[in-house]
N, C-alpha and C positions, 0 to 999 in steps of 0.2 A: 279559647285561651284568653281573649280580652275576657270575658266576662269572670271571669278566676282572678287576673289581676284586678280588676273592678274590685269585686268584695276586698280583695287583699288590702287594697289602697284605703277603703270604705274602714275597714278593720280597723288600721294600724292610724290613720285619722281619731277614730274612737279612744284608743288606746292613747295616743296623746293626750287628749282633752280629755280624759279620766285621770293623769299622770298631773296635767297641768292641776288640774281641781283638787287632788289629794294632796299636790306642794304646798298650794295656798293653803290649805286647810292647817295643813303642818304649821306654816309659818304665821299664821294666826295663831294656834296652840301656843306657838312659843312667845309671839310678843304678848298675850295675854299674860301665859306666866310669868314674864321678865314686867310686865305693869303689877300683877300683883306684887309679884317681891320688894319692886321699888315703894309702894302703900308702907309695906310690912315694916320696908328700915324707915321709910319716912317717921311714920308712926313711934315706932321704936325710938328714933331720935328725938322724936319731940317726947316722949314719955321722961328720959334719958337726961331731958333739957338741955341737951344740945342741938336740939332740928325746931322748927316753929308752925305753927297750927297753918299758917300758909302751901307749907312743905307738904304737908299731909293733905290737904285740900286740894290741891294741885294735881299730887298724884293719885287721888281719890277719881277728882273728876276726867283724869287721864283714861284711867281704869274702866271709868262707867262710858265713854265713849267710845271707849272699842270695843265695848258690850254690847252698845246701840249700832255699833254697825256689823259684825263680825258673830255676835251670840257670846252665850257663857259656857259652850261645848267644854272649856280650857279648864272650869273649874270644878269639873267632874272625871277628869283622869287625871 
């Protein structure tokens, strides 16, 4: 019987840390997309001439920073 709840516990361990790892993953997807979007209006505002080459540069190198730590998984779904 201990050796049943062993696995059992061994399992459901696993199952966490597979849960934790696909949240993060999620929540990287999203702050990637919500940094590109923020590029897009930046950009857009400065085209627009109301936003300034700083704005877009900002958000640019926002952008490429969480690329450099997180990957570009975000911008292929």
């Amino acid at each position: 019987m201990a050796g049943f709840l062993d696995r059992a516990k061994e399992q459901a361990q696993r199952g966490l840390v597979q849960g934790k790892q696909k949240l993060d993953e999620v929540q990287n997807q999203r702050a990637g997309g919500d940094l590109l979007k923020k590029l897009g209006a930046a950009y857009y505002a400065e085209r627009r001439g109301s936003g300034s080459p700083a704005a877009t540069q900002q958000a640019l190198q926002a952008l490429e920073a969480h690329i450099a730590t997180h990957g570009d998984s975000f911008l292929r779904s």
